[in-house]
N, C-alpha and C positions, 0 to 999 in steps of 0.2 A: 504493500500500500504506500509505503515511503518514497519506493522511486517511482511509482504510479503519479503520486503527488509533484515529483521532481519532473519529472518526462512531460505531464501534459503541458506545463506553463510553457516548455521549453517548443514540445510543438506548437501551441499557438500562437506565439513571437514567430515561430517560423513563415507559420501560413500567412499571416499579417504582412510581413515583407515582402514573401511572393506575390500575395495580394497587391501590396502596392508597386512592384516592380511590372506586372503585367497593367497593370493600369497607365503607369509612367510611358511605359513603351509605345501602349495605344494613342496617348496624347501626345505621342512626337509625330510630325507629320512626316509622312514620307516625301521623298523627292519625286515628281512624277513626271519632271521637266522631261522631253525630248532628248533624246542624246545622239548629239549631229557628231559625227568625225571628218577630219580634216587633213590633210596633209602638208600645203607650201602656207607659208605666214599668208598670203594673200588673201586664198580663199578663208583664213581663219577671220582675217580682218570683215570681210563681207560680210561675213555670215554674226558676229560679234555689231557691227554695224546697224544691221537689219532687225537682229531676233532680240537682239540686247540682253536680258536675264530671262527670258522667257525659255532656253536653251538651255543644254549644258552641250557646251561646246568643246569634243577632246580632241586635243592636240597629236594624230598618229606617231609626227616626228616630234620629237620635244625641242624646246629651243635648246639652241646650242649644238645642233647636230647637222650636218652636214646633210641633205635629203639625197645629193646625188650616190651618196654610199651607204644609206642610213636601211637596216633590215631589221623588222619587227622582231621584238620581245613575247616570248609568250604572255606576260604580262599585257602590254599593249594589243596584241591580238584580241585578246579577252575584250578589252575595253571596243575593238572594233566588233566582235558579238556583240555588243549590249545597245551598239549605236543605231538607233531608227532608218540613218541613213549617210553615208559617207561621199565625200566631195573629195576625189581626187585630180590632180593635176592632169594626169596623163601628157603622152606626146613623149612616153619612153623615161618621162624623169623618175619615176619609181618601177622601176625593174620588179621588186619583189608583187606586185599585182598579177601579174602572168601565173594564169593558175592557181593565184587565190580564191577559196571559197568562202565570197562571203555571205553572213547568212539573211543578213537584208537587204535594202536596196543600195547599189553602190554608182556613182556616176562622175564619168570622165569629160571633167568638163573642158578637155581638149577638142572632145566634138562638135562644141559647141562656138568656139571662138574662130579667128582666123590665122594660121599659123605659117609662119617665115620660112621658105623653103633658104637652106643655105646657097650661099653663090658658090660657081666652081672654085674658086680658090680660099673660099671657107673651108668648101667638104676634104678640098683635098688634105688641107691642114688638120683637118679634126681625124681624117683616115688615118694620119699618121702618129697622131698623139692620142686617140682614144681608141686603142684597138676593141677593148669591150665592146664599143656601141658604135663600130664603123659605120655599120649598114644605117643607119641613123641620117637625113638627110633634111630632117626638120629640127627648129630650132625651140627647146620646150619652155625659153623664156617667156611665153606670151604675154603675159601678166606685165609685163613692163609697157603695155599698148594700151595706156589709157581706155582705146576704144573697145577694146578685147575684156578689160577689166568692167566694163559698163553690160557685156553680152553674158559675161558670167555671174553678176548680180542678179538679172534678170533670170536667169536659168537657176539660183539658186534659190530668191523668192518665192518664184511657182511650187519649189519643190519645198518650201518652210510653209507655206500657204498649206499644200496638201496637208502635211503634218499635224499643222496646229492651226485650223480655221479660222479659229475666235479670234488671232489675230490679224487676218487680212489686211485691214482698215493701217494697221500700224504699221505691217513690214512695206506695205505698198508703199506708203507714206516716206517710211527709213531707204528706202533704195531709192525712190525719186531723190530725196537730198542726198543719197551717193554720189548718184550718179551727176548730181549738178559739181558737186566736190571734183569728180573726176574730169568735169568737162573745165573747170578753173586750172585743174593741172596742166591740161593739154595747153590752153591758151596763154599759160602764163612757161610753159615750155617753148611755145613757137615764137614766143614775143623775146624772152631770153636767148635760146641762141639762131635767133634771125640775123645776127649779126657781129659773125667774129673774127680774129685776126688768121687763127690757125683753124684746121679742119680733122684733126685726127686727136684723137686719145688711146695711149698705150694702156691695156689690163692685163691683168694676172693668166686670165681664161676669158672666152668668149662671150659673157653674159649679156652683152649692152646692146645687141645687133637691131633690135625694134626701135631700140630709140636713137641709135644711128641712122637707119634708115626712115627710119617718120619722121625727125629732123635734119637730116640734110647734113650729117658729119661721118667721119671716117672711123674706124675700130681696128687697130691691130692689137692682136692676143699672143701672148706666150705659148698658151696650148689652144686646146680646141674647148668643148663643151663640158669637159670635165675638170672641175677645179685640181683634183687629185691627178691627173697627168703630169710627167713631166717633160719639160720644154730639153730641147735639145741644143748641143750647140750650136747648129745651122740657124735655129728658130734666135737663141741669145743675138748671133751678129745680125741677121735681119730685124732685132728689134733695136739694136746700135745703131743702123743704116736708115730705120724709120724719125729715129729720136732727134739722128740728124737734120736729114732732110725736110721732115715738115715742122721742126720746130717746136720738137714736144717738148714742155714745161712740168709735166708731172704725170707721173705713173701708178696707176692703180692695181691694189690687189684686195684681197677678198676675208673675212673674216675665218671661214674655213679653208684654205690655200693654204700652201708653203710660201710662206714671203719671203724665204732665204735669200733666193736668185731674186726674187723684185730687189730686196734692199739692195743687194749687190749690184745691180743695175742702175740704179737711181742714184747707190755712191761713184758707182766711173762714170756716169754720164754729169753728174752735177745736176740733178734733176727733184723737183719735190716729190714726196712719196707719201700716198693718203689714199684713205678705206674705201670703198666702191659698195654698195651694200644691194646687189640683184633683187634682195627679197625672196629667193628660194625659202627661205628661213631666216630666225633674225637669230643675234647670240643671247644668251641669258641677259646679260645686263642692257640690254636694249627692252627686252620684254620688262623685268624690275621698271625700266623709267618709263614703262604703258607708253611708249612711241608706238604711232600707228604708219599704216600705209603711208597715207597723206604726209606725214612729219618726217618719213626717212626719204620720199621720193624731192621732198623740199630741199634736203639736204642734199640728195646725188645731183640736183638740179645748180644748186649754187657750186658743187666741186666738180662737175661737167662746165657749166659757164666759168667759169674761172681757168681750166686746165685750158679751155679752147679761146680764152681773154678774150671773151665776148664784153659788146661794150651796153 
């Protein structure tokens, strides 16, 4: 009867707690946000843009990573099961998508934009420095095409609409002001280098080619389409010969690249040396200071206009 006495208080303190611990739990609310996945910073920007917290929007590549070498985590796999529906770049920049099965809807929104076939003396340079992705004869920067960047808002709207209807009214609303955002970039890109002294910009690798050719300037690269190439010494003296000749002032390389050879380059030429930021990805501490699209293409805009002493 003593530990009968003893026992029961001690069960009922039990049940009590579990009682309240099952209740606490009911009153947490679950997360029942959408879960979009994404791959290159850009399309994470659009989509952050438009859905705002209405989303939970996961990152496939994490910042700081390199996307042209970057292959999924079982960890991050997972996270792409649980996603409602995924945004990928396509146009060959994620290799590991060939033969992935994913288990919702997945969409490349390279189909949807318009994309930069390389010139013959592109390809031939990227044949020779990216043997992985020879056969490769398109350029998967598109995102740096303002107009491109406007086709893929649109494609991503419809498909955040399907998702989540109740907010139409809004995301419609958030993509129109994108895309006006995007049409000030354009304008205030063709008003900048409308008018400059030199015509060329050296990089690390290939990334600039759209806004080379949408603005009316030159692009010599060390390698081709992949940051992690390296440049040869035929490619080093041809970018000696360039540096020369058109009067380059400053050379660019890339957050995920080897700057070894840029610095080296930039010290026997006498030349300034500064970051070039594609937006494949951004680094960690870019993401920490919440820079967006808009804020880093500001910035490649003023070290483009300066490199090429636009007035």
């Amino acid at each position: 009867m003593k530990n009968l006495k003893i026992i029961l208080p001690i069960l009922w303190a039990l049940l009590v707690v579990l009682y309240l611990l099952i209740s606490n739990e009911k009153s947490v609310p679950h997360n029942n946000k959408p879960i979009i996945g994404v791959t290159t910073f850009a399309l994470y920007d659009i989509v952050k843009h438009i859905a705002n917290n209405s989303v939970e929007v996961v990152n496939i590549i994490p910042f700081g990573v390199d996307p042209h070498s970057f292959e999924p985590t079982p960890k991050i796999m997972a996270k792409i099961e649980k996603s409602n529906v995924v945004f990928y770049s396509g146009a060959g920049l994620e290799p590991w998508v060939n033969g992935f099965n994913f288990k919702n809807k997945a969409i490349d929104i390279s189909k949807y934009v318009v994309l930069r076939k390389l010139d013959a003396d592109e390809f031939e340079h990227h044949q020779h420095h990216d043997a992985q992705c020879a056969h490769n004869t398109i350029d998967p920067h598109y995102w740096l095409d303002f107009a491109n960047m406007q086709r893929a808002a649109n494609v991503i709207t419809k498909e955040l609409i399907k998702i989540n209807p109740k907010y139409s009214k809004e995301y419609t609303a958030a993509k129109e002001n994108y895309i006006v955002m995007l049409k000030k970039l354009d304008a205030l890109y063709r008003r900048k280098l409308s008018s400059c002294k030199t015509n060329t910009i050296v990089v690390s690798h290939n990334a600039a080619g759209y806004l080379a050719h949408k603005y009316n300037f030159k692009v010599e690269s060390l390698t081709g389409l992949s940051p992690e190439a390296e440049p040869s010494a035929k490619n080093i003296e041809r970018i000696f010969r360039e540096i020369k000749k058109d009067g380059v002032t400053t050379i660019f390389f890339e957050n995920f690249s080897n700057e070894k050879v840029i610095q080296s380059i930039a010290k026997d030429a006498a030349i300034e040396l500064d970051v070039f930021q594609p937006l494949g990805n951004i680094t960690k501490d870019e993401a920490i200071a919440g820079l967006t699209y808009e804020d880093i293409m500001l910035r490649n805009l003023e070290k483009i206009s300066k490199a090429l002493m636009c007035n």
